[in-house]
Each structure stands twice: as C-alpha cells, then as structure tokens.
N, C-alpha and C positions, 0 to 999 in steps of 0.2 A: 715909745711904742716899739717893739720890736718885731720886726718885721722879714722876713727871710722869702726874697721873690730870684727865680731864676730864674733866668741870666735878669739883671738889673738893668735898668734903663741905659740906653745906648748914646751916645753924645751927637749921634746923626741918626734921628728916628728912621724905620725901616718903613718902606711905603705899607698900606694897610687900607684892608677895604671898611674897618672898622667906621667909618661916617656913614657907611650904606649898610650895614646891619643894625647899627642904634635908631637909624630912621626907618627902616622896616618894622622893627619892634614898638617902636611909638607911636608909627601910623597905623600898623596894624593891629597888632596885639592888643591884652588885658591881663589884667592880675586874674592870679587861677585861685585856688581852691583858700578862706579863710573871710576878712572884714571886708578886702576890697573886689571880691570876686564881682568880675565884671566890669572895673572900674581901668580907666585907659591907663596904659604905662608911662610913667617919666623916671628914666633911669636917672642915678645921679651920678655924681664923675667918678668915683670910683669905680661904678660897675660900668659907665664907656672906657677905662683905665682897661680892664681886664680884657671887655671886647676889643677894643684895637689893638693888643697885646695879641690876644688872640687870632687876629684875620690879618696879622703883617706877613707879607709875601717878599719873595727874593727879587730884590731890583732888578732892572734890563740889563745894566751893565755893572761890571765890578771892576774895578780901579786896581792894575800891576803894574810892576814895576818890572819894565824893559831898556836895558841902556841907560842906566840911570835915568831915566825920566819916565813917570806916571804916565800912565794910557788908562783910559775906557775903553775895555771890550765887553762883546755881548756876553749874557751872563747865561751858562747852559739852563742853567735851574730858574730862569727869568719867569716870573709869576708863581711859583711853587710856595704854596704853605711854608714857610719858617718852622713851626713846630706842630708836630704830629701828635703829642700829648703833651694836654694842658690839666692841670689841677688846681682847685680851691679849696684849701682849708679854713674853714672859717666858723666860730663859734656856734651853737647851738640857738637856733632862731635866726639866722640871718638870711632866710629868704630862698639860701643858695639854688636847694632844689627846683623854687620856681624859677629863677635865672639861667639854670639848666634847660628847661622845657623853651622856653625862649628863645635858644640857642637852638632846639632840635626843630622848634618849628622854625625855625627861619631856614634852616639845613632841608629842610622835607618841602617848603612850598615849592610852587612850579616858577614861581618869581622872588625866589629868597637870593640876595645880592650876596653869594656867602661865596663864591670862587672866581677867579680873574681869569679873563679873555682877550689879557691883552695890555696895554696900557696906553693914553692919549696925553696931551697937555693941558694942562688946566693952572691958568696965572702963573704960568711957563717951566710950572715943574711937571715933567714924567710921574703921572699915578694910576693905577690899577683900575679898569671897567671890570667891572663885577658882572660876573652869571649867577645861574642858577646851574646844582646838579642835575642831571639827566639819572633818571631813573635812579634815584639814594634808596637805600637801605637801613634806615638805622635801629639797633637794638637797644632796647633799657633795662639794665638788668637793676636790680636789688639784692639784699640778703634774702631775701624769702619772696615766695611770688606776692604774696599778699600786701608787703612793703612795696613793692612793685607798682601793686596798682594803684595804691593808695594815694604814695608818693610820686615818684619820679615817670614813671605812665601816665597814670591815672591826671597829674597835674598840668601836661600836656593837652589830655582828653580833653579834662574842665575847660580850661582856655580856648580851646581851638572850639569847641560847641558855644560858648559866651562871643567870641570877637568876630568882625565884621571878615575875614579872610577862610573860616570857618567851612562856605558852604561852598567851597574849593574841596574838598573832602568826604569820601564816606568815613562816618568816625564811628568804630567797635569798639566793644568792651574792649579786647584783647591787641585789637590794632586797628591802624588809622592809613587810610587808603588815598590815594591820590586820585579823583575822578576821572581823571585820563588813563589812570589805571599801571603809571611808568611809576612808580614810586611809594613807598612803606613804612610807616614807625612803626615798632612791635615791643610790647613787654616781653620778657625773655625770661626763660628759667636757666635756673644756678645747674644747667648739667650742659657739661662739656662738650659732650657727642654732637650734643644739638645744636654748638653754634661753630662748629667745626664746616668748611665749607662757607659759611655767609660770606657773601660779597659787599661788605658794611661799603659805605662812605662815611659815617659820623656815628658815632654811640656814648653812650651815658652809663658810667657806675654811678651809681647814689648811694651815699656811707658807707664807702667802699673803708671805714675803719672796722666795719661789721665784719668786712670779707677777709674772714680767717679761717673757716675750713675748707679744708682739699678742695671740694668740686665748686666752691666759689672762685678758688685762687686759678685753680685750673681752666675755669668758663673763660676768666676774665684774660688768660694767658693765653687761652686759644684765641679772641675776640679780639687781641691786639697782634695776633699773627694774621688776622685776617686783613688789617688793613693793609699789606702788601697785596693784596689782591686784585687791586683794581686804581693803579697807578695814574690813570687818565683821571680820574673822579680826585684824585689828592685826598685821599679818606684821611680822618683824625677823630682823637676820641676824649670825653672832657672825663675828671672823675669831680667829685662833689662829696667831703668830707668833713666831720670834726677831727681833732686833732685822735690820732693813733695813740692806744697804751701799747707805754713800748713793751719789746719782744713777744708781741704777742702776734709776729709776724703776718698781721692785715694786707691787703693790696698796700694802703694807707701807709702803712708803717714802711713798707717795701720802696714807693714812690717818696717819702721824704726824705730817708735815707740819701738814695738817690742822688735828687736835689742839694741835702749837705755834700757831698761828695764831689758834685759839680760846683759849686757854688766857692768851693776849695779851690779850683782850679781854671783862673779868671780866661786861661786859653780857652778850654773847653767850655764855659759857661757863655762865650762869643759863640760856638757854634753847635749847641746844646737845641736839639728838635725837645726837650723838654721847657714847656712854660710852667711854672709851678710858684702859687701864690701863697704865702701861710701866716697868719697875725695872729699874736699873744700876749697877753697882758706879762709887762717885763717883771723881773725879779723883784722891781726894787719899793712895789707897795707892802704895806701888812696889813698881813687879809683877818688878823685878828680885831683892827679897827674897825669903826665901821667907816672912817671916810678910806683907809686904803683900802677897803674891800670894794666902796663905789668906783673909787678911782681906777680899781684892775678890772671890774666890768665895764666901766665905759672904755677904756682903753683895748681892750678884746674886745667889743663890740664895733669899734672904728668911728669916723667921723659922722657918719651919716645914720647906720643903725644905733647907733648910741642916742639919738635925739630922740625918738617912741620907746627907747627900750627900757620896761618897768624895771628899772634898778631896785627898788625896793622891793619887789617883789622876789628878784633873784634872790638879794641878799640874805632875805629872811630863811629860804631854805640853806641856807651856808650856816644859821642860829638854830635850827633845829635841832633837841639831843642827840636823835638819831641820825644825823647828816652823816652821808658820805663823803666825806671832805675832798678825796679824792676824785671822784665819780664828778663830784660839782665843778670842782678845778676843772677839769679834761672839757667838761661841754661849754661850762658858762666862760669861762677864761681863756680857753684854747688849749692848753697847756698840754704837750703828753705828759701824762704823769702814770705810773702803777696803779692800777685798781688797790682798795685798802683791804685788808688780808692777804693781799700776793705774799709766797713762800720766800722767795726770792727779788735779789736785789739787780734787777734786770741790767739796766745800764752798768751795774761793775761785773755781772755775768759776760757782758760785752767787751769791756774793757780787758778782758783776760783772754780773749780769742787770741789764737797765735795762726800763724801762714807759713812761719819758717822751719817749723817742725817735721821732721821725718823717725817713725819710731825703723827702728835697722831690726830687721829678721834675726832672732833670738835673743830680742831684750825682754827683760823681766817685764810682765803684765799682769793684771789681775783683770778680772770680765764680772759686771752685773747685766743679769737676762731677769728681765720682767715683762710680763703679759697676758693676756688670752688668747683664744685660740679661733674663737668666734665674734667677736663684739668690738673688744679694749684695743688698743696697738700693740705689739708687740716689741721689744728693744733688745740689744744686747751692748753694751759699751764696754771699750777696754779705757784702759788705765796704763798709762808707764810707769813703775814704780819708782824708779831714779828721778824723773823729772815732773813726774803729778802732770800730766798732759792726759787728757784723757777726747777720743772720738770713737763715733760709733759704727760698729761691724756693721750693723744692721737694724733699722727701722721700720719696721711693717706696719703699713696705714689699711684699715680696712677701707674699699673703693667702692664703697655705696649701695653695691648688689647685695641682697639676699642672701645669698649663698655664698658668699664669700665666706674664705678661711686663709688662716695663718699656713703661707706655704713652707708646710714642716720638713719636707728633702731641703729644701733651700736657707731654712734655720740650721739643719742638723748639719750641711754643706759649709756652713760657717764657721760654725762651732769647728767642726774637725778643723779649718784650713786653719784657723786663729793655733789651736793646739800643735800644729806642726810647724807654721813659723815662726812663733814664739814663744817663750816659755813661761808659760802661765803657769803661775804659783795658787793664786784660788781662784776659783767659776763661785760669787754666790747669786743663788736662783731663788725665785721667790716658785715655791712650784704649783700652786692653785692649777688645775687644767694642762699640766706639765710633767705632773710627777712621775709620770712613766720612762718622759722622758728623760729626766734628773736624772734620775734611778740610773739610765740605761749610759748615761755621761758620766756617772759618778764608779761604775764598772767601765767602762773604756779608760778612763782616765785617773780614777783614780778617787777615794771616799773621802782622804785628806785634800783634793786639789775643787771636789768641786760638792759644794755644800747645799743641803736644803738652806733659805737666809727667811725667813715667813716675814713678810710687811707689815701683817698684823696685831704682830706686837706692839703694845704700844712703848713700852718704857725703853725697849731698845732702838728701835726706829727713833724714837727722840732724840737719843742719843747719837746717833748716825748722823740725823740730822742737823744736830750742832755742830759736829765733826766736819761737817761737809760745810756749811756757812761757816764757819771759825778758815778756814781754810781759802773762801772764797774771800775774804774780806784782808786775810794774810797776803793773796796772791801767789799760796801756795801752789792750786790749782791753777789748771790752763787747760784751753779746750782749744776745737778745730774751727770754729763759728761755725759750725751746723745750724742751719735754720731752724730743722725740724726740732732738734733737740731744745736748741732756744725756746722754740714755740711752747713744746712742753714745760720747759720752766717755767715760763710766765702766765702758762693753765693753770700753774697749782698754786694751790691757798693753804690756808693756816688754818689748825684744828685745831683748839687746847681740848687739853685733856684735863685730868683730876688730880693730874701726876705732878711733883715737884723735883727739881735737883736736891743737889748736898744745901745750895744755896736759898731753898726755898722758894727760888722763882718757875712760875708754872711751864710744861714742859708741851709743846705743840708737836703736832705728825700732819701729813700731807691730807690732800683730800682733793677734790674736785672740784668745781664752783656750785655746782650741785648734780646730787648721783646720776640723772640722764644727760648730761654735757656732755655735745659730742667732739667736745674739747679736750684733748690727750694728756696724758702725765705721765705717761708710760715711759717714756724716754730718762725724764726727772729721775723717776725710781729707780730705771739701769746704771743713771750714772754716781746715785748717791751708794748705790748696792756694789757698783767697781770702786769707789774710794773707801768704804767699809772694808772691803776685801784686802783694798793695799796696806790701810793702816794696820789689819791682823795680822799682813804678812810681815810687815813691819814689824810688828811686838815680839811675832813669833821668832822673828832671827830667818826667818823665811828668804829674805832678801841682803843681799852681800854688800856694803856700799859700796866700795870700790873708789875709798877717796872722798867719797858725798858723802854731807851729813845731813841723815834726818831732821826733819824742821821736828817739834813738840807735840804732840797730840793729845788728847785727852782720850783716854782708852778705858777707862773707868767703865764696863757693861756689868747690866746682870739681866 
C-alpha cells in the first residue's frame, strides 16, 4: 500500500485531545446525507488515526540539554495545536467529506472538546483538558456554491438537523447559528474580497483538487491568511481531496507538493504545522487483469472502506470502451495521473524547471505573445537562444470583473523594456485582437524581428508543436517553474486533425478542454510560439553560436 503521511508517526506520541473528540462525535453525532442518514456514528481506527493526529498539541515541557544533562522546562507553546493545516486525500467514495462535517461540528458546538485549557494527570501521565471555542467562525468553501451546499455545507446542515445535539442551533440554508448567538458555520463563495477580514478559527476546502482557478486559489489563500487572526482561538483548517492531476496547479496539487518536500526532509517533517494524509493503490498491480485491477481498488480504498466498497461495480467502468482510463485511475485509485488527451507531459514539463538560471542583459532571445484582449489571458515568453531556457515577461489573468481588460500601457511597457535589454532576434505574435498592435511593434522594431505567427493554422502549428515536445522530451528546453505557465500546460489537450506527416501519422494542435473553459492555454501558446521563433532564428543563421552547438531540429514547415 503506498502510503505518504506527514510527518510519520513519532516514537513518543505527542499528547492529543483526539479521545475527547472521537467520543463527542459518537455520542453525539450521525451519518449525514446518503443510506445511513440518521444512523449514530462508530468511527473506525483509521479515521480516530487521522483525528488524534489531528488534535495533538504541544507538551508542557520540552526536554534540553544544559550542562551536559537533560532538563524539563516549560514549554512556551504548551497546549498549542501541532499543526494548523491538516489534509486528506483519499479515493473517490470514501466518506471524507462527511468526516469533514464532523470535524466542523465538533469545532462549532458550545461543548465541542476540540481545544486544551490546560492539562491534569490522568494514570500519572500529564494530558490535555479539552474546551470548547468561544465564539468560532468557520467557513466551507467548495468549487462552486452549489457543490457547496450540497456537499461540504450542506452535509453539515443534514447532520446537525438529524442528531440529538442539533437543537443547540438555528440551522439555515446558508449558515448554522449558535443559539447563544457567539458562534457560526457559513457556506462561502469562491471570491476573495469576501473572505478577506474573517476571523476563522476552523474551515473546510472540499475538493480542493477542483480549486484551480484564480479566485478559488485566491479565496483559499486569503482564508489561510486569516487564521493568524485570532491567535487565542488556535484556528486550523482541514482540506478534503481526491488525488490532484498534476500541473494543473489545484490547492490539492499545491499542498502535496508541499508535503513531498517535507517529507524529504526528516528535520523539517518533526516540526512541520502540516498534517497531510494521501493513499494510493501502488504500482505494482495490472489494472489490465481483472484480479490486479480488484486488488489496486481495494488497496486505494484502504482497510475499512474496502469491506462495502462495490468492487465490481468500479471495475466494470475501467471495461467500458469508452473509459477514461485516466480520469478512473485519479478518483477510484488515488493516483495523480494527467487527464487522457492532456498536450503535455506534465511531470517531465517539471522535471526541466531550472532555479539557477540567470538570462545577462543582451543575450540573444526570441518572445512568443499570444492572447485577447478582453476574455482569454494574455502571455508573452521569452526564450534564450543559446541555452533553450525560456520564462515569462508577462502573464495577464483576466480577475473576474466585467470590465476587465488586458492592461495594454503595461504589455506595450514590456515589450519595449524586453527590446532594450536584450536582443531579440524575432517577437512571433499570434495577432487576433492585437494586430494594431503587431503592426505598431513590427514598425518600432522592425518587420524581420517581429512577425505576424497565426495559431490557426493547422498544419504548421502541428509542426511547432512537435518541435516543442521533441525538445521537451530531449531536455532541450528548460523553463523558470512558473506556476501559471505550468498551469497552462496542463489546460491544454490534444486535437487531431485530418492532417498527416511525411510518416503518415496524424498530426494534432492545441485546444481547450472545451471552448467555454475558464481554464487558460494562453501561456502554452506563448511559449511554443518563443521556441518556433528560436528554431527559425536558428535556421536563419540569425544566431551566432559562439562555441555551442545547435541540438537537431526538424524545421521541415510549409
């Protein structure tokens, strides 16, 4: 089973109010919304595994070393949360979301045992008395309000109107009130402004692998700036996900990262405020049988869900013609894996990020600009010719408003600064919504240095687009690991078209995941459109080696 938890189990457990919130929730609580709605809770060890994982706080005293000899002194942080964000990733069906609700009601009742006041002896060890918050706050946000309510709200709602602790509460569509009137759960919307200010103590993302556009990423980055707010209350915040496709730069994707990162580094992983849980069925079944395809769902599904979970029934959509083999992988298995059609080869897109790179003010560069002006993003990327590195000038995300547009002083302010400190051999521009400006770059600068390049060709765009994958797969290329950029890679998917090479194999171009996606590619196309540029400056003799040799290209257009 493969399993990846930060920080791993510790050799001397950390004290933890986790026995007084499994027994609130069993005495209190019910199952919310589906077969057993209504029906009283019995956790199994697993999920008390993640809750007193989650409710371990900092001893009274911590053990140094003075004069060669260990001392117990008091410990400043004595009763403080351990980890201020905790995650689960966990297969598609496994409950999580109501395990979430569960958490937020115990966090919101006026006698939820979720924060330490201290600690007493009990069979002569020092452990944590449990309180309750004073006047919490907490927000649930989703991908969409409507997932919101359904799910990770909404499931809440259910529960707390079904169980005996219930009528402790005014319970609204929208929010759930504390009849003393100190205290709040609210559904939340995906806009930032809104949750700018909250004085959270505890809050919930729910498939936060969904939360991939701007004002989701941004709610959610405001909502964890908020828990500094209110340092007395020890706010924390859970998220509740299936496994992230990668570069598709999710919350999800953002926090596992993370995690590997830490997880790397056994110092930091001791004192890591991240708890982060993640299970996936390992490498080593074949999902073309059908007993290794049982055997990697029950193994993603873990010891406890695996015993109701319809195996057969999964399985059979993994035999359907039309399966998305991929898509099925990610939910039923855990697995990040690429969406099937992505353009790109995400993870070696990664693998070519570079940090040590510095392009020096008049080296040879070439720039792809693609965009709109109202709607689309907008990009510009350069390119180093000598070294195939390529980062972007500039990214412009439209921000949600109406009226938004592409800030064109602030494009054109680019464009020139790029043009004066280095010397850029071609600009190619895709110019849909642009051509004035083209025009007006192509007279500043020059009708050889900076080209109309149109996207919508198809036979040459294929071609580009080989160039650019032959190259990424060479390690020709190398980027700056720009997120946003990434992100656009992993928005775009694969067209075929009608068109063939020399070789007779069919020849594909970009596209969207479907035409209203407010999922970006814009950046993709700047940076395939600055490697098109390099390879012609190349052909052309445009570029001088100076010692370096050209890698091979296929430069074959028409």
């Amino acid at each position: 089973m493969t399993i990846l938890m930060v920080p791993p189990h510790d050799d001397e457990p950390w004290p933890t109010m986790g026995a007084e919130v499994c027994e609130f929730i069993e005495s209190s609580l019910c199952h919310g919304p589906g077969d057993l709605l209504g029906e009283p809770v019995t956790l199994n060890d697993e999920q008390r595994g993640w809750i007193y994982r989650m409710y371990e706080v900092y001893p009274e005293t911590v053990q140094r070393r003075k004069h060669q000899v260990i001392v117990n002194e008091p410990n400043v942080q004595a009763g403080k949360r351990r980890f201020q964000r905790c995650a689960l990733s966990l297969r598609k069906g496994s409950s999580k979301t109501e395990f979430a609700a569960w958490i937020a009601a115990a966090e919101l009742h006026p006698e939820g045992p979720v924060r330490c006041a201290g600690f007493t002896t009990s069979r002569g060890v020092r452990v944590p008395v449990a309180r309750a918050v004073t006047d919490p706050y907490i927000p649930m946000i989703s991908y969409t309000e409507e997932q919101t309510e359904e799910l990770a709200y909404g499931a809440l709602r259910r529960i707390l109107e079904k169980c005996s602790v219930g009528s402790d509460f005014d319970i609204g569509l929208e929010r759930i009130v504390r009849l003393s009137g100190d205290g709040k759960a609210e559904a939340v919307s995906a806009s930032p402004n809104a949750r700018d200010g909250a004085r959270t103590t505890f809050q919930h993302g729910d498939e936060t692998h969904r939360f991939t556009l701007d004002s989701l990423k941004r709610a959610w980055t405001v909502m964890l700036a908020n828990l500094s707010k209110r340092p007395i209350a020890d706010p924390w915040a859970l998220e509740t996900t299936t496994a992230p496709e990668p570069g598709m730069g999710s919350v999800a994707e953002t926090t596992m990262l993370r995690a590997q990162e830490i997880a790397e580094k056994p110092a930091e992983a001791k004192r890591s405020r991240l708890f982060f849980f993640h299970r996936e069925a390992s490498a080593q079944h074949k999902l073309e049988t059908d007993d290794g395809l049982r055997a990697a769902i029950l193994e993603a599904s873990g010891p406890y869900i695996g015993k109701w979970t319809a195996v057969d029934t999964i399985a059979e959509q993994f035999r359907a013609p039309d399966a998305d083999q991929a898509y099925l992988e990610r939910v039923w298995l855990n697995r990040p894996v690429q969406a099937s059609g992505v353009a790109f080869d995400i993870p070696r897109w990664r693998e070519l990020a570079r940090t040590d790179v510095h392009v020096l003010d008049g080296a040879a560069i070439t720039l792809g600009f693609d965009g709109s002006r109202y709607d689309d993003a907008t990009a510009l990327i350069a390119t180093e010719v000598e070294t195939g590195f390529q980062w972007p000038l500039g990214v412009w995300m439209h921000d949600g408003t109406p009226t938004w547009e592409v800030p064109i002083d602030e494009v054109d302010g680019i464009v020139s600064d790029a043009f004066e400190r280095f010397n850029v051999l071609r600009m190619y521009c895709d110019p849909p919504k642009w051509e004035g400006w083209v025009s007006a770059w192509a007279g500043r600068y020059g009708k050889t240095r900076v080209l109309e390049w149109w996207t919508n060709r198809r036979k040459p765009m294929a071609y580009a687009l080989r160039s650019f994958i032959t190259a990424m797969q060479a390690g020709e290329i190398t980027h700056d690991g720009n997120e946003v950029v990434t992100s656009h890679m992993a928005n775009a998917r694969r067209l075929d078209t009608n068109l063939t090479d020399e070789q007779g194999e069919r020849l594909w171009i970009l596209r969207k995941e479907r035409p209203d996606s407010p999922n970006k590619i814009d950046a993709a196309m700047g940076a395939i459109l600055s490697w098109e540029a390099r390879n012609d400056a190349v052909q052309a003799g445009e570029a001088q080696s100076g010692g370096w040799e050209f890698a091979h290209f296929d430069l074959q257009r028409t």
